[in-house]
C-alpha positions as CSV (number, residue, x, y, z in Angstrom):
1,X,86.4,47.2,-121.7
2,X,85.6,46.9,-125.4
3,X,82.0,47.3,-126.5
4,X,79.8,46.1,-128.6
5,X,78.6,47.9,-131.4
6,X,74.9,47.9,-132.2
7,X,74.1,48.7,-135.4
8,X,70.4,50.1,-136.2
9,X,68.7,48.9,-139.5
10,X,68.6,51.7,-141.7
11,X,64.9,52.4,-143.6
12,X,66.0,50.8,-146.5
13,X,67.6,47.7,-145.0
14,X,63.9,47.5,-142.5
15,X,62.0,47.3,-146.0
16,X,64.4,44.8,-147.6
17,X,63.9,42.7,-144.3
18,X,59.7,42.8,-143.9
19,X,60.1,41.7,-148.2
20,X,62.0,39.3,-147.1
21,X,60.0,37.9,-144.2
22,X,56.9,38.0,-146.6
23,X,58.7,36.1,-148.9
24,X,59.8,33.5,-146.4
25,X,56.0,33.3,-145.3
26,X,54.4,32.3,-148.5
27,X,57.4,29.5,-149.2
28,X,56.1,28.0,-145.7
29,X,52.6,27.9,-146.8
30,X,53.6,26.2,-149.9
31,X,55.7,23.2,-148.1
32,X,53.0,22.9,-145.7
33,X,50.6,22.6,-148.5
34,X,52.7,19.7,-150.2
35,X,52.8,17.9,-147.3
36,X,49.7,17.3,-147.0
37,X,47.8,14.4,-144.5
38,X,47.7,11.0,-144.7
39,X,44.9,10.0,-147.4
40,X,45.1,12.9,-149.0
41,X,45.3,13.8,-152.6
42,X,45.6,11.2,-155.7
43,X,47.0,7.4,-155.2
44,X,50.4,7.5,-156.2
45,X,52.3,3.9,-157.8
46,X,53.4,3.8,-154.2
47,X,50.0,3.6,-152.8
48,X,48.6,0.7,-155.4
49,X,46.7,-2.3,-153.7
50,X,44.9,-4.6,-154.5
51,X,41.9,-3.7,-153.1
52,X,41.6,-0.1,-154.3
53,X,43.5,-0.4,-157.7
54,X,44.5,-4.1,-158.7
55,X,41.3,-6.2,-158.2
56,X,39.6,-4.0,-160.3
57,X,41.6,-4.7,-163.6
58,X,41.5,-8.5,-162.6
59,X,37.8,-8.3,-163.0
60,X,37.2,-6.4,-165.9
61,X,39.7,-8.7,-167.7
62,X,40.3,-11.9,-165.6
63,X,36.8,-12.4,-164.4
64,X,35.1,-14.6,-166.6
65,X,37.5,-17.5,-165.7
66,X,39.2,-17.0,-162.9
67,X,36.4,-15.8,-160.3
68,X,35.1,-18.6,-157.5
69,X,33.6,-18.6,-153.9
70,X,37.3,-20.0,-153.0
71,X,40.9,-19.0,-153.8
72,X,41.1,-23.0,-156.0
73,X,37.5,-22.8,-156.9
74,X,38.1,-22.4,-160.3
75,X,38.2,-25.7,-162.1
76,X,41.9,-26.2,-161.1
77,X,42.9,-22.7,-161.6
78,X,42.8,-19.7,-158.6
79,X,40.6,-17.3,-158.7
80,X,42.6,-14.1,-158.0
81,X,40.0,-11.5,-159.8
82,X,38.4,-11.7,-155.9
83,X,40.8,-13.0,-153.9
84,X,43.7,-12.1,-152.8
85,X,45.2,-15.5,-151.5
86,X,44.3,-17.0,-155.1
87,X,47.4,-14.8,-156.8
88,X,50.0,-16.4,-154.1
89,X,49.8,-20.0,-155.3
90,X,52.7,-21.1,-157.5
91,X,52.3,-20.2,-161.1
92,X,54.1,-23.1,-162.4
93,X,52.9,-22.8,-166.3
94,X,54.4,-21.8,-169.5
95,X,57.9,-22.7,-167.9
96,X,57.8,-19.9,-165.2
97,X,57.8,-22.2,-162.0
98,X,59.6,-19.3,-160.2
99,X,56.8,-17.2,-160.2
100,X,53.5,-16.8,-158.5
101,X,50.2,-16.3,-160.7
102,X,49.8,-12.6,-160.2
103,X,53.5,-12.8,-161.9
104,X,52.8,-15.6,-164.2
105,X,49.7,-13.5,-165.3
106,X,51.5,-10.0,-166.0
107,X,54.3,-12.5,-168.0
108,X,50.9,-13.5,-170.4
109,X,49.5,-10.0,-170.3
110,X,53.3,-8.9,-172.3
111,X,53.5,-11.4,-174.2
112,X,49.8,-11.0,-175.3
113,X,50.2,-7.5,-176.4
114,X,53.4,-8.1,-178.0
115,X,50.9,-10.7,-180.4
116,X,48.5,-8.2,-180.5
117,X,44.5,-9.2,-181.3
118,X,45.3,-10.3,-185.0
119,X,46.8,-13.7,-184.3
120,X,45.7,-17.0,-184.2
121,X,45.0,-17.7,-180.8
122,X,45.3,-21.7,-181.2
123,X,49.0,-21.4,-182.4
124,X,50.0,-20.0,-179.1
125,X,49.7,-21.3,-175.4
126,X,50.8,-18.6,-173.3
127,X,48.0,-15.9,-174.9
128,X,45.2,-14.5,-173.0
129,X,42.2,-15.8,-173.9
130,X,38.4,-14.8,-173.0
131,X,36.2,-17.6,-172.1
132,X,35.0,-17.4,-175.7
133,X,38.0,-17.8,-177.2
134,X,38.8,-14.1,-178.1
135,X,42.4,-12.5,-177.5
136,X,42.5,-10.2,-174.1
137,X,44.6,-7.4,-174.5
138,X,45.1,-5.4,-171.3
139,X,45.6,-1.8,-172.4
140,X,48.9,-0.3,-171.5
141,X,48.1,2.0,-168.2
142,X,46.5,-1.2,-166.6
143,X,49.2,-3.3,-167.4
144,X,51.5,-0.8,-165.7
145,X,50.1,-0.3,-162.9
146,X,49.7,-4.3,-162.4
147,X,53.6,-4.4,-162.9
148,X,54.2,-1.4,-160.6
149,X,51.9,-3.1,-157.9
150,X,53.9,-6.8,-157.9
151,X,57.3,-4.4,-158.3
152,X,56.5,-2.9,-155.2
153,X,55.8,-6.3,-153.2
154,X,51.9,-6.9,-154.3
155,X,50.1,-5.3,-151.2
156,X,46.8,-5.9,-150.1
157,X,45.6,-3.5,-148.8
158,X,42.0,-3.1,-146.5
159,X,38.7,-4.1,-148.1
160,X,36.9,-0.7,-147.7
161,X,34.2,-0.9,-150.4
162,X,32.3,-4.1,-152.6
163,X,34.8,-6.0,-154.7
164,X,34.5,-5.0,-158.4
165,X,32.0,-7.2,-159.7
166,X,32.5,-10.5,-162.4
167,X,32.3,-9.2,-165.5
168,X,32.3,-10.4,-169.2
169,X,35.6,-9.4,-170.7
170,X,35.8,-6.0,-173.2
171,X,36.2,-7.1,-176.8
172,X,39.0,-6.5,-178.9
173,X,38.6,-5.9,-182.5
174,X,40.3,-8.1,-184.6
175,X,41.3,-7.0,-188.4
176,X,41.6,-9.7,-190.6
177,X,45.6,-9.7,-192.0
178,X,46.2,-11.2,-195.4
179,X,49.2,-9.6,-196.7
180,X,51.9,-11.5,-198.7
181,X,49.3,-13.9,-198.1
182,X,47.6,-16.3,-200.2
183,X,44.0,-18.0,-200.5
184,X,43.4,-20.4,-197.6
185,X,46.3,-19.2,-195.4
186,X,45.6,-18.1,-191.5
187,X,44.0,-14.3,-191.8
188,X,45.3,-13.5,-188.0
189,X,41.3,-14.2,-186.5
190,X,40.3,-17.4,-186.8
191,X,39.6,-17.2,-190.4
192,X,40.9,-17.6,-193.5
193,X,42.3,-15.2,-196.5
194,X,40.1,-15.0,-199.6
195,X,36.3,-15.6,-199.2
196,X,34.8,-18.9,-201.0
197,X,36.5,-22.1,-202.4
198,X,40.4,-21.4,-203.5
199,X,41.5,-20.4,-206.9
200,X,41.1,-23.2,-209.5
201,X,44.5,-24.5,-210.2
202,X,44.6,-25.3,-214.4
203,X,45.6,-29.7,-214.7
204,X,47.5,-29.5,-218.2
205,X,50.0,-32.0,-217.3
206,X,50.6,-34.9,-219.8
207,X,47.9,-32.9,-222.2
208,X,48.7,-31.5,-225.6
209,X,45.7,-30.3,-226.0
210,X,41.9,-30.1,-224.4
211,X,40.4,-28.3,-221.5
212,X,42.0,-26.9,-218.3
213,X,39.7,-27.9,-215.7
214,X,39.4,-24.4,-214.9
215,X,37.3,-23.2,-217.8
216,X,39.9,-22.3,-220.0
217,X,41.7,-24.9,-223.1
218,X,45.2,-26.0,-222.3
219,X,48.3,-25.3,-224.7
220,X,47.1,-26.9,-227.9
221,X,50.2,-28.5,-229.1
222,X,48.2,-31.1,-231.2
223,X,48.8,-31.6,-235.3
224,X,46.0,-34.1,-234.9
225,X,42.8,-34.7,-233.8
226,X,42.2,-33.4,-230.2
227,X,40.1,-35.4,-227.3
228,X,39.0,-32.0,-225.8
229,X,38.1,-33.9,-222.6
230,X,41.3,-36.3,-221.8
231,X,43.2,-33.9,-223.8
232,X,44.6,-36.9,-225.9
233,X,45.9,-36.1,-228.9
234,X,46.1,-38.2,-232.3
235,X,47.0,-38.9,-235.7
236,X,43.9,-37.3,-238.1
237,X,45.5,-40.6,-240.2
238,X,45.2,-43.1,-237.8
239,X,41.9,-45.8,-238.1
């Protein structure tokens, strides 16, 4: 009958083998350690609610108009910045009837920052607007983490702590834009380009002579005697 051969580790091959099994041990350690528990560790985008993450951003930037003691309470509008049930309801504005209003509300939060703050608010329906009047614009890592929450089915969540609180909305500076601009035109913030009264337009037409209007003389094309104020000019001959 045909044996078996048992081969002993040589001293070499032991060594290789107890490296080896150290090696193995601290690789464990480390996928235990990623693992972690339930709870554990950051909130990842897969974690976002609206408890814990999303109500938060609503009321630092929704707050002012859309906070109530009921989901409708607010003067025809739903107050989502602290409830939940208030981002549900239909959000059929600005031609978007197949969305709801937390939907509806990222749409205005783009096309907000697309504007940007130096527009003229009154020009454009869809823009955010404070209860003041003053563009919102929701800075990029909120806004992303609002689309990343309704992308991944808008969950709730448990209420585990206060709601954040109603808050006024943070300001956004406007700069005043008058390039290629002129005098009296839209400056981009409610005002308009070039401080005081417009530029004095010179009225030389049907003059030959006389004064601009402006402080200055119009082109004196007269061979006569001049009526500086009508700017009429005649015959030095004539009675």
């Amino acid at each position: 009958m045909m044996g078996v051969m048992l081969l002993k580790p040589s001293n070499v091959l032991r060594n290789q083998l107890h490296r080896w099994n150290g090696l193995l041990g601290v690789v464990a350690i480390f996928l235990i350690a990623g693992c972690g528990t339930e709870g554990s560790g950051p909130t990842t985008t897969g974690d976002l609610t609206f408890y814990d993450d999303i109500q938060p951003i609503y009321a630092k930037y929704c707050s002012e108009c859309h906070w109530g003691t009921s989901p409708d309470g607010c003067q025809g509008e739903s107050c989502f910045s602290n409830h939940y049930e208030g981002l549900l309801f239909p959000g059929a504005t600005f031609g978007r009837e197949d969305m709801n209003k937390a939907e509806v509300g990222l749409f205005r939060i783009d096309e907000t920052n697309k504007l940007g703050p130096n527009i003229n608010p009154d020009n454009y329906d869809v823009v955010l607007l404070s209860a003041a009047g003053a563009v919102v614009i929701v800075p990029e890592t909120e806004t992303e983490l609002i689309r990343t929450w309704i992308n991944n089915g808008m969950p709730e969540g448990v209420q585990t702590k206060p709601l954040a609180p109603q808050q006024d909305v943070p300001s956004t500076e406007c700069s005043p834009n008058c390039d290629n601009k002129e005098c009296g035109d839209d400056d981009g913030c409610g005002g308009i380009c070039c401080e005081g009264p417009p530029p004095c337009e010179p009225k030389c037409e049907g003059k030959s002579c006389g004064y601009d209007g402006c402080g200055g003389n119009c082109p004196d094309i007269c061979t006569g005697v001049c009526d500086w104020e009508t700017g009429v000019c005649t015959d030095e001959n004539s009675p």
